[in-house]
C-alpha positions as CSV (number, residue, x, y, z in Angstrom):
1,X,39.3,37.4,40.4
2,X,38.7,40.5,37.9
3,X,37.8,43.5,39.8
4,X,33.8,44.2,39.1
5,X,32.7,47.5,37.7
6,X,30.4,49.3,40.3
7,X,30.8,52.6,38.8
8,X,26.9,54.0,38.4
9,X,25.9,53.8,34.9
10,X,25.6,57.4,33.3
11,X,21.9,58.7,33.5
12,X,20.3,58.9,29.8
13,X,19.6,61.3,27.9
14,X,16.8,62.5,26.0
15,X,15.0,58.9,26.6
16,X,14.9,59.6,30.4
17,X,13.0,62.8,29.5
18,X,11.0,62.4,27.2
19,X,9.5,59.3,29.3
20,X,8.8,61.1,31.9
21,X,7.0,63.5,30.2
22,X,4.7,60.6,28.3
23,X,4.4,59.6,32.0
24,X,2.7,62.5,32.9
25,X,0.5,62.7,29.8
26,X,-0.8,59.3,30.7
27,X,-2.8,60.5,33.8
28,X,-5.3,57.9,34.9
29,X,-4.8,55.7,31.7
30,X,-3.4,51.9,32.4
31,X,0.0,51.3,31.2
32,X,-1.5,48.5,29.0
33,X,-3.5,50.9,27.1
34,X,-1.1,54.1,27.0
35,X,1.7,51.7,25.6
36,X,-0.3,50.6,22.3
37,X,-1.2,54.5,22.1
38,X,2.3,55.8,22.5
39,X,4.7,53.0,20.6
40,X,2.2,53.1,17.7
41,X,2.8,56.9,17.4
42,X,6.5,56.6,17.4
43,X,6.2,54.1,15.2
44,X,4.1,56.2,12.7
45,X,6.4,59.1,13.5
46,X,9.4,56.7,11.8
47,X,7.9,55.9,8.7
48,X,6.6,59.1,8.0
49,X,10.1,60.7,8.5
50,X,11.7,57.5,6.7
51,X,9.1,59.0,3.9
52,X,9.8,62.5,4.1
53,X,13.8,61.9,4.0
54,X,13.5,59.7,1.3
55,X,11.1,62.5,-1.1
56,X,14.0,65.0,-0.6
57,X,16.3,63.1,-1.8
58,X,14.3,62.1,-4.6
59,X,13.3,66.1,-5.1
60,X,16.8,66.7,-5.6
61,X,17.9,63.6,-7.9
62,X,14.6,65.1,-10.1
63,X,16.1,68.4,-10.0
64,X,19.2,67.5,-11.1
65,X,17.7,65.6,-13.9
66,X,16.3,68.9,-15.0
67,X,12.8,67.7,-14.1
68,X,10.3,70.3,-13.9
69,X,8.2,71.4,-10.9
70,X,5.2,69.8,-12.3
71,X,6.9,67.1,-13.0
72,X,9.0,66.6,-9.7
73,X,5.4,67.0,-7.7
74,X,3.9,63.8,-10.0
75,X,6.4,61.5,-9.4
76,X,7.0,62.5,-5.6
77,X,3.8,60.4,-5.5
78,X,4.8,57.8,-7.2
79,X,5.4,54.6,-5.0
80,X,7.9,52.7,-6.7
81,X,10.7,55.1,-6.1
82,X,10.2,54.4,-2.1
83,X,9.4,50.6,-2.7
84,X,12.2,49.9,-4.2
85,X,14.4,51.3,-1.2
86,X,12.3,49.4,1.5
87,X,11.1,52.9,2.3
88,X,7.2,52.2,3.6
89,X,4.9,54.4,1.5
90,X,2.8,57.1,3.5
91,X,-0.3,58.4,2.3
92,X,-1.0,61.9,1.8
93,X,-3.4,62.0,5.1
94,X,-1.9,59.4,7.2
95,X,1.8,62.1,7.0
96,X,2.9,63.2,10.2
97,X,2.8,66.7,9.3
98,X,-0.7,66.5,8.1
99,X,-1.9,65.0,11.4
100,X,-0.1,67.3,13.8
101,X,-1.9,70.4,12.2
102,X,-4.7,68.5,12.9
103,X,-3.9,67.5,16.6
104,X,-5.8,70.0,18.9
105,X,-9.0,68.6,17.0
106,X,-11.8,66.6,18.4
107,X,-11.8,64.2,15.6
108,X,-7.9,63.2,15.7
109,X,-8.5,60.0,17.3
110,X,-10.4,59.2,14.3
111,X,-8.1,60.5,11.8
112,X,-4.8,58.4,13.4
113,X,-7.4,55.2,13.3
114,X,-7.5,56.2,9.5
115,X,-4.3,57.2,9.0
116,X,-2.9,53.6,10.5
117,X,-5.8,52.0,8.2
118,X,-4.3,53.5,5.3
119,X,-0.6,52.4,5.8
120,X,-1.7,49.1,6.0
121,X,-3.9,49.5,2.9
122,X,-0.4,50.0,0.8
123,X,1.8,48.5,3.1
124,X,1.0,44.8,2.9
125,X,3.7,43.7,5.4
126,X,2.1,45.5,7.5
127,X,-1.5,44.5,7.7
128,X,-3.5,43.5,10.6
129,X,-0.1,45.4,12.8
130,X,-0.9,48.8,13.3
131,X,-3.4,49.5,16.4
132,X,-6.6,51.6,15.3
133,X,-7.2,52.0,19.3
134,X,-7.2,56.1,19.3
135,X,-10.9,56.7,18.3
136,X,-12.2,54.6,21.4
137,X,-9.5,55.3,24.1
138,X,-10.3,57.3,27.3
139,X,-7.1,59.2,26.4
140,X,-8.4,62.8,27.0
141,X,-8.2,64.3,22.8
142,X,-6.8,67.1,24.1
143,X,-3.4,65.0,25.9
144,X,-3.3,63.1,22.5
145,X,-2.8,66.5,21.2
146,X,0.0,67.0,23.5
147,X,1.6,63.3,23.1
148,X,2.0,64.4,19.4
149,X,3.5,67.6,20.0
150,X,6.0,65.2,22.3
151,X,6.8,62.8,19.6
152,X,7.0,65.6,17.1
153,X,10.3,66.8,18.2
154,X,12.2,63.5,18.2
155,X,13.7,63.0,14.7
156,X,13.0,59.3,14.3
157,X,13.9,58.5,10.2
158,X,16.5,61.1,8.9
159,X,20.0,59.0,8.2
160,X,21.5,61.1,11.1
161,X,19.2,59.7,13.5
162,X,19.0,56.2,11.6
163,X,22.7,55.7,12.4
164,X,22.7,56.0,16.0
165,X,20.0,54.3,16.4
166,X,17.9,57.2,17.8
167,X,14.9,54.9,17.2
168,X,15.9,51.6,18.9
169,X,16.8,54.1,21.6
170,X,13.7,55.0,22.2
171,X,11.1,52.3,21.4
172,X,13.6,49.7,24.0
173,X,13.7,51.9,26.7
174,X,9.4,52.8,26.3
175,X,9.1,49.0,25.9
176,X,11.6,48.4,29.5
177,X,9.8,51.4,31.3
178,X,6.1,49.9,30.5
179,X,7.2,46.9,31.8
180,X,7.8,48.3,34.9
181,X,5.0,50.0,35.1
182,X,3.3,46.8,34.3
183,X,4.4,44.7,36.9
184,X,4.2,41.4,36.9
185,X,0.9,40.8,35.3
186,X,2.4,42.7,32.7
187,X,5.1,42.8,30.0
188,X,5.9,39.6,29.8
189,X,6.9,40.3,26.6
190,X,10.2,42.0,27.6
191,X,13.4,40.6,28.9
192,X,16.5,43.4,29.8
193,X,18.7,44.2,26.9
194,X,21.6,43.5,28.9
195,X,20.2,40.1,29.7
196,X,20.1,40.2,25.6
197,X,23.1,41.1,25.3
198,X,24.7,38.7,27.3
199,X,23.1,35.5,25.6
200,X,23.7,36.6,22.2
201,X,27.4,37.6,22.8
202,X,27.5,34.1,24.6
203,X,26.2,31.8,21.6
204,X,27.6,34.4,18.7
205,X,24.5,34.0,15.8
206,X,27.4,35.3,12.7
207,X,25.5,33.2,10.4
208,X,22.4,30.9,9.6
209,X,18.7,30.3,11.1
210,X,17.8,32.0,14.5
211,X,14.6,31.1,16.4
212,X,12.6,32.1,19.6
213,X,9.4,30.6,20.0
214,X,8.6,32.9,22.6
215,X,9.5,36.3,20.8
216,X,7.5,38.8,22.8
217,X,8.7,41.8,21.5
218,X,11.6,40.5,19.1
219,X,14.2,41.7,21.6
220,X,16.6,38.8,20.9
221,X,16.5,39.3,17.0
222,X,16.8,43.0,16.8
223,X,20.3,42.0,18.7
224,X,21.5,39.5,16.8
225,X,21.2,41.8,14.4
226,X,23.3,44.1,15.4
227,X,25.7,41.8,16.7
228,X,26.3,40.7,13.2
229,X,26.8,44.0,11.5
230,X,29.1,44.8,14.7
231,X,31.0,41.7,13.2
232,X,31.4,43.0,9.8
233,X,28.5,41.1,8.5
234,X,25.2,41.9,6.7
235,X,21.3,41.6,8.2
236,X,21.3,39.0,5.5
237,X,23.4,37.0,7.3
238,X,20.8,35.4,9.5
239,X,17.2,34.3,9.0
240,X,14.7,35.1,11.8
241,X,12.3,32.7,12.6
242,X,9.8,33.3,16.0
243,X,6.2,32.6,17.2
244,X,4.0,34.5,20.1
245,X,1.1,33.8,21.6
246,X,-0.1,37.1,22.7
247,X,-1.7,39.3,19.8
248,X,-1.0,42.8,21.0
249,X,2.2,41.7,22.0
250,X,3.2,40.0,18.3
251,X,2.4,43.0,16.8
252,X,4.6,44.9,19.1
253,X,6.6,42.9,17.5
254,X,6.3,43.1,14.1
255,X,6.6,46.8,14.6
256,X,9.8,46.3,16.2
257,X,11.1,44.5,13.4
258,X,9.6,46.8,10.8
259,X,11.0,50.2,12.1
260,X,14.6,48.2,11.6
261,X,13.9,46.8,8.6
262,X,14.5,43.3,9.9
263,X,12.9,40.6,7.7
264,X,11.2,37.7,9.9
265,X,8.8,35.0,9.8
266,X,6.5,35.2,12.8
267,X,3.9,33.8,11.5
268,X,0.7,35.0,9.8
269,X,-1.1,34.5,13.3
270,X,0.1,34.9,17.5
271,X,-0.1,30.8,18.2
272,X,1.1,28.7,21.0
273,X,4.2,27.8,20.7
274,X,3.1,24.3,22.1
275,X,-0.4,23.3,20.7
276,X,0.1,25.1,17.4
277,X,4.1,25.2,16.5
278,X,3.8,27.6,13.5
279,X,7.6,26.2,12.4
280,X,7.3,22.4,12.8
281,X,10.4,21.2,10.6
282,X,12.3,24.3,11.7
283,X,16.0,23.2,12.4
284,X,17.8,26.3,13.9
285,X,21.6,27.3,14.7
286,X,20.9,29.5,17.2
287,X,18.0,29.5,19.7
288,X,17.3,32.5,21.6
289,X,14.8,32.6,24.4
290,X,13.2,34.0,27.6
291,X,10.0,31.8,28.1
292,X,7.7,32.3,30.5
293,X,9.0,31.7,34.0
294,X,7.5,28.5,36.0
295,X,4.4,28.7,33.8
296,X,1.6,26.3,34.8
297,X,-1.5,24.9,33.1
298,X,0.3,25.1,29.6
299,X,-2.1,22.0,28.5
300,X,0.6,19.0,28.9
301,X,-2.6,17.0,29.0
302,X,-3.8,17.4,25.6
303,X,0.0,16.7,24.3
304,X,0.9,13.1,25.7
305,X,2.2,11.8,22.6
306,X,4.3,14.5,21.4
307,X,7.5,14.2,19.2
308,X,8.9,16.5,21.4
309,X,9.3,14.8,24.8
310,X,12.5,12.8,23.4
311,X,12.8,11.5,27.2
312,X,9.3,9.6,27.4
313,X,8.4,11.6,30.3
314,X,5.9,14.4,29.8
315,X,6.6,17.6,31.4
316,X,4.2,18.4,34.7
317,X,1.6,20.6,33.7
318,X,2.3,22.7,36.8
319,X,5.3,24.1,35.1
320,X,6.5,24.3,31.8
321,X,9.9,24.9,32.0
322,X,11.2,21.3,30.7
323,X,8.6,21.5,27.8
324,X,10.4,24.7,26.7
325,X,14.0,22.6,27.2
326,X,12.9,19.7,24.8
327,X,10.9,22.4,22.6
328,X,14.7,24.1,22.5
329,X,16.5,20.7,21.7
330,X,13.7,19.3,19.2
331,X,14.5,22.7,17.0
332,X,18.2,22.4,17.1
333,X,20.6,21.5,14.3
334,X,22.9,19.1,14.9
335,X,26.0,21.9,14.8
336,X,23.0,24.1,16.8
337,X,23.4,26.1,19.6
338,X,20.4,27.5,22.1
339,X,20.8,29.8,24.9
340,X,17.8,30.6,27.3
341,X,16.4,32.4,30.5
342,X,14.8,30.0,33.1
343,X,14.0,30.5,36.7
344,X,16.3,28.6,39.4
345,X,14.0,26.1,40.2
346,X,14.7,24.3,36.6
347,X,18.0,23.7,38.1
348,X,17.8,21.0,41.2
349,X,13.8,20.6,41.1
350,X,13.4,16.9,41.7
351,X,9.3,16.7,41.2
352,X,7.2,15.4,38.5
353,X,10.1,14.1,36.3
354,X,11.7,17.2,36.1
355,X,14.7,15.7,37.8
356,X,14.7,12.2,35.7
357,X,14.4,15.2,32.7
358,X,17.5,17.0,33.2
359,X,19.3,13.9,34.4
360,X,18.7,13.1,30.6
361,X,19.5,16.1,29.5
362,X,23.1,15.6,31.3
363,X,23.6,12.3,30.8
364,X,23.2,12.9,26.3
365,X,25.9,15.4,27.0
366,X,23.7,18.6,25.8
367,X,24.6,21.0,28.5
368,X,27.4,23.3,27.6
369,X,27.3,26.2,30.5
370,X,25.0,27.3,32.7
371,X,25.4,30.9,34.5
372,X,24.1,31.8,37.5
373,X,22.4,35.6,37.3
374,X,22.3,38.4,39.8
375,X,18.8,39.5,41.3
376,X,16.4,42.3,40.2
377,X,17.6,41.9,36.6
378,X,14.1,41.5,35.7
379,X,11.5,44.1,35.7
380,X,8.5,42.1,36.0
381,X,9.4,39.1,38.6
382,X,11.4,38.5,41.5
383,X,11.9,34.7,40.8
384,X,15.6,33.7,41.0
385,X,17.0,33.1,36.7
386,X,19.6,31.6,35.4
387,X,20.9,30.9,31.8
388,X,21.0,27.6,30.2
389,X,23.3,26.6,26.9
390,X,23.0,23.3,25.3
391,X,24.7,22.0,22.0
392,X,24.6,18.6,20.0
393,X,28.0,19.0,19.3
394,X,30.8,19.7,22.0
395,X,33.7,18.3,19.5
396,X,33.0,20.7,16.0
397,X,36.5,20.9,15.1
398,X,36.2,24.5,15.2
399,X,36.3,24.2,19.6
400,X,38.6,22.4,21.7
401,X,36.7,18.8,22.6
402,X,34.6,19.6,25.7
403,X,32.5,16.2,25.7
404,X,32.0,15.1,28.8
405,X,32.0,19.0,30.3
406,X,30.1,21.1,31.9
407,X,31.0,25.1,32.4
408,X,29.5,26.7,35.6
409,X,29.6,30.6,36.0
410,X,28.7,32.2,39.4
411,X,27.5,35.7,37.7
412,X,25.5,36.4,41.4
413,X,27.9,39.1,41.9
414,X,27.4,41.2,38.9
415,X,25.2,43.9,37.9
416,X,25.3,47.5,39.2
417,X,21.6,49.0,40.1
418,X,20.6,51.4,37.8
419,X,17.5,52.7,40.2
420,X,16.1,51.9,43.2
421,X,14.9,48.4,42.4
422,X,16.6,47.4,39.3
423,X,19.4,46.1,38.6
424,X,21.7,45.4,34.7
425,X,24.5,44.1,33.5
426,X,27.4,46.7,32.5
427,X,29.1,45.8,29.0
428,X,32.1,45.1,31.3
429,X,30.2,42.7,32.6
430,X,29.0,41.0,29.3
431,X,32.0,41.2,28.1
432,X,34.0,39.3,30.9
433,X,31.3,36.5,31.8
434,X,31.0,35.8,28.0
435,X,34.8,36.0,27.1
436,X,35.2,33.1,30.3
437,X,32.9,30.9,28.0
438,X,35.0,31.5,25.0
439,X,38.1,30.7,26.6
440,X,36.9,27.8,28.1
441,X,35.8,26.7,24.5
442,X,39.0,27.6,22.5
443,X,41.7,24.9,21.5
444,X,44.6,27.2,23.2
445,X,42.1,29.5,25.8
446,X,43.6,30.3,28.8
447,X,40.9,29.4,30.9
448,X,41.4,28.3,34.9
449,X,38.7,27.8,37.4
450,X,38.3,30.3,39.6
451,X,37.2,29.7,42.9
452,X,33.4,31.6,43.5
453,X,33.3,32.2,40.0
454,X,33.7,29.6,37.2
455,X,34.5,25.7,37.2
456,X,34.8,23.3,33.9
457,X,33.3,20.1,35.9
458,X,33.4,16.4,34.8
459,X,30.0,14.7,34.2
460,X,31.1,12.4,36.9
461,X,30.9,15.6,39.2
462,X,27.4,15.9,38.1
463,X,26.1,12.1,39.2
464,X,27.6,13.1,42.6
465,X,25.4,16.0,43.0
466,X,22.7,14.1,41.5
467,X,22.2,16.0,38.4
468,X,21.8,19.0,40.3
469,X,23.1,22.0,38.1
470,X,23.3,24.8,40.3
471,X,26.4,26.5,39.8
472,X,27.2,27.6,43.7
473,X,27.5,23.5,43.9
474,X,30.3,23.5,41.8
475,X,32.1,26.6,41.7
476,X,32.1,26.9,45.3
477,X,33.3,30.0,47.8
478,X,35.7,32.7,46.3
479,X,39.4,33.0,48.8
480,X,38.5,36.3,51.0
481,X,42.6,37.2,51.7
482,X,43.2,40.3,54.0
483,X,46.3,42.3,54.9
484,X,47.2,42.9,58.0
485,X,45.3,46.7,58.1
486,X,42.5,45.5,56.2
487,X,42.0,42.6,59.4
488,X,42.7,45.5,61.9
489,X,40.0,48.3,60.1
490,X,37.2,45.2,59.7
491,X,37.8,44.2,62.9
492,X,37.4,47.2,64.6
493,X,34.3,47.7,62.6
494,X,33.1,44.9,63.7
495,X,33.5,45.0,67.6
496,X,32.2,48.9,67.5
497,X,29.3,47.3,65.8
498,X,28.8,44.5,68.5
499,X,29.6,47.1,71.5
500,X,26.3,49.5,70.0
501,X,24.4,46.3,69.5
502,X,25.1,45.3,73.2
503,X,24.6,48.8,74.8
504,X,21.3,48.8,73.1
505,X,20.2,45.1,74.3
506,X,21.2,46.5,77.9
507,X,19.1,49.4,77.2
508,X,16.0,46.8,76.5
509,X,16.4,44.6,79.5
510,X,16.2,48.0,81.9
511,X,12.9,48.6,79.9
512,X,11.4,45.3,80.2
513,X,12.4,45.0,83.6
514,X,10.8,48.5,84.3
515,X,7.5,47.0,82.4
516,X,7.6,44.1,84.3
517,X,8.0,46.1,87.6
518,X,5.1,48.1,86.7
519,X,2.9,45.1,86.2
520,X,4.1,43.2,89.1
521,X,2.8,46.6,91.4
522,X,-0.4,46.7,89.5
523,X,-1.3,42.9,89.9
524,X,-0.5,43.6,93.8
């Protein structure tokens, strides 16, 4: 088995710091609230350097062109030069610059409500995004002063900072850390970027329609993103198609997108995915998801006829998680591929037709891999998750023929925790659960099961276990091999251990016996 990297990741940088100090701005503020105030400062602090790049370089082009000063100042106002660049236009009061000097002042609540009332004016991609929450917060004016002077010294939209990201940087690790803060009746919305990570390097979106009808925070398109320009490709390449439920949280993520300049339909409205699909004859190569986890009440009543229960059994409405799976398969393209998050429980529950469901699901030969996932991955439950990937097509031409297949990976053991309570998933890590997949897949891949981690199983297999598709079934227990010191040094461990563990039990009986004694004289 491949040695697993348990080296501590590297503490961030300016992130880390800068977090901490919006932590201590926030004072008695609920994350909920601060979040909205913070992200939609960052994200006005973007544009408005986006904006203020962009009119230098302009200046100069004028300049060169022998324009004169009046001349230069005119058409420094005129919108179509940063239109035309995707650059968002920034009114002259709504300019970071102009706000900061204002920033100490009572009114500046009122004057960044304002400010993100005028961006949407001339921004019309942007309307009905931007919160207008900083008038009527409880936020002391005074800290909002100070979060400014914070976000001030972050260079968000100069190129330098554009190509590394600085940006991304930030906004992904505010919208982890909230989530933490959160808890679990919070931030939903975000799933890890390694977890990310891992199912976009697994199902590789190069090219065509990608979908998440649970999008929260458009997480999984802002990496599919990069994984095709990491590819060599363009962010044409793909076409972004998602739905959310939540208002705040879709426009959390239409900002996301925005500050990227990711294109996507979301939707002109947050809808449920399930009683108002916003993309009904939506046929996607890739789907990307993290749905909520074991959710119940989702309204299966009100949706007994649906197209989408292919299986003529409606999910139970005490947990969604097989009305997400058909959601998933109804979407797909024949060629398609989805990969999603679900808790454990979607992978032996026999109640309510949830096992008759996935017996289906097995028996049509959609199930491609599944991978079993370490513990506190998640900031916001403790629930056990695992990954699902299905596909309509096993034999493509393009893959070896795995009809008939079924890939389990036992990832349990990965992960190295990156604080007290959390845990993620290295890029060593990604790289060499996803690169088993791949093998496995490829024509001449040198894939082998691996006892404790990985096992190609036969369908057959499956009936035996009763369609039960936890990995642990199947992979089974990794060899544990020891050399002749390594026996002696455990060993000796072990019975120094047990000889403390006795001595102490000794130690107990005296004291009960003692106690007993004591009790025994009293009653006499």
């Amino acid at each position: 088995m491949s040695k697993r990297n348990n080296n501590k990741k590297g503490v961030l940088g300016f992130e880390d710091k800068l977090w901490q100090a919006a932590d201590k701005l926030r004072g008695k503020l609920d994350p909920s609230d601060y979040k909205y105030i913070v992200l939609g400062l960052i994200f006005l602090k973007y544009i408005s350097d986006s904006f203020e790049n962009k009119r230098v370089e302009i200046n100069k082009e004028l300049k060169d062109d022998n324009y004169s000063d009046e001349e230069i100042q005119k058409e420094l106002e005129d919108r179509d030069y940063f239109t035309a660049s995707n650059v968002f236009w920034v009114p002259k009061e709504a300019r970071w610059l102009s706000l900061q000097e204002s920033s100490k002042k009572p009114e500046i609540g009122v004057l960044v409500d304002n400010a993100m009332e005028e961006i949407e004016k001339k921004n019309p991609s942007l309307k009905g995004v931007l919160p207008r929450i900083y008038a009527g917060s409880s936020l002391d004016k005074r800290i909002l002063g100070e979060v400014f002077d914070l976000i001030g010294d972050i260079g968000l939209g100069d190129k330098e900072n554009e190509s590394q990201d600085i940006l991304g940087r930030v906004y992904e690790y505010f919208l982890g850390k909230f989530a933490q803060k959160e808890g679990k009746l919070g931030g939903e919305f975000f799933t890890p970027s390694s977890i990310v990570r891992l199912l976009v390097e697994m199902i590789e979106p190069y090219k065509g329609r990608v979908y998440d009808p649970c999008c929260g925070s458009g997480g999984m398109f802002v990496q599919s993103e990069k994984f095709v320009k990491s590819h060599g490709g363009k962010a044409g390449d793909i076409s972004i198609y998602g739905q959310e439920s939540n208002p705040t949280t879709w426009k959390l993520a239409r900002m996301n997108l925005a500050i990227r300049g990711i294109e996507a339909n979301l939707g002109s409205v947050p809808a449920d995915t399930f009683h108002n699909d916003l993309h009904k004859t939506l046929k996607a190569d890739f789907i990307l998801a993290n749905p909520p986890f074991n959710d119940s009440d989702w309204g299966a009543q009100l949706l007994q006829e649906d197209v989408r229960w292919r299986y003529n059994i409606v999910p139970p409405n005490n947990n969604s998680n097989f009305a997400w799976v058909q959601h998933f398969i109804h979407h797909l393209k024949p060629n398609g591929i989805t990969g999603f998050v679900l808790a454990n429980g979607s992978l032996s529950s026999q109640t309510s037709g949830e096992g008759e469901i996935r017996k289906s699901i097995v028996e049509e030969d959609l199930v491609d891999c599944i991978i079993s996932l370490p513990s506190q991955l998640f900031l916001t439950t403790q629930i056990p998750a695992c990954l699902w990937f299905l596909t309509r097509t096993k034999n493509d031409g393009k893959t070896r023929d795995r009809r008939g297949e079924i890939l389990f990976i036992d990832a349990r053991e990965y992960g190295q925790m990156i604080d007290r309570k959390t845990r993620e998933l290295t890029e060593e890590d990604i790289k060499e659960i996803s690169s088993i997949y791949h093998e496995w897949k490829k024509r001449d891949g040198n894939y082998e099961d691996e006892k404790g981690l990985s096992k190609s199983a036969k369908l057959e297999e499956m009936k035996e276990h009763n369609y039960v598709l936890t990995p642990g079934r199947y992979v089974g227990f990794k060899d544990i091999t020891m050399d002749e010191e390594e026996f002696k040094d455990k060993f000796g461990r072990l019975s120094m251990q047990l000889k403390k563990q006795m001595e102490e039990g000794r130690k107990l009986d005296k004291k009960i016996e003692k106690i007993l004694e004591l009790l025994e004289n009293e009653n006499s």
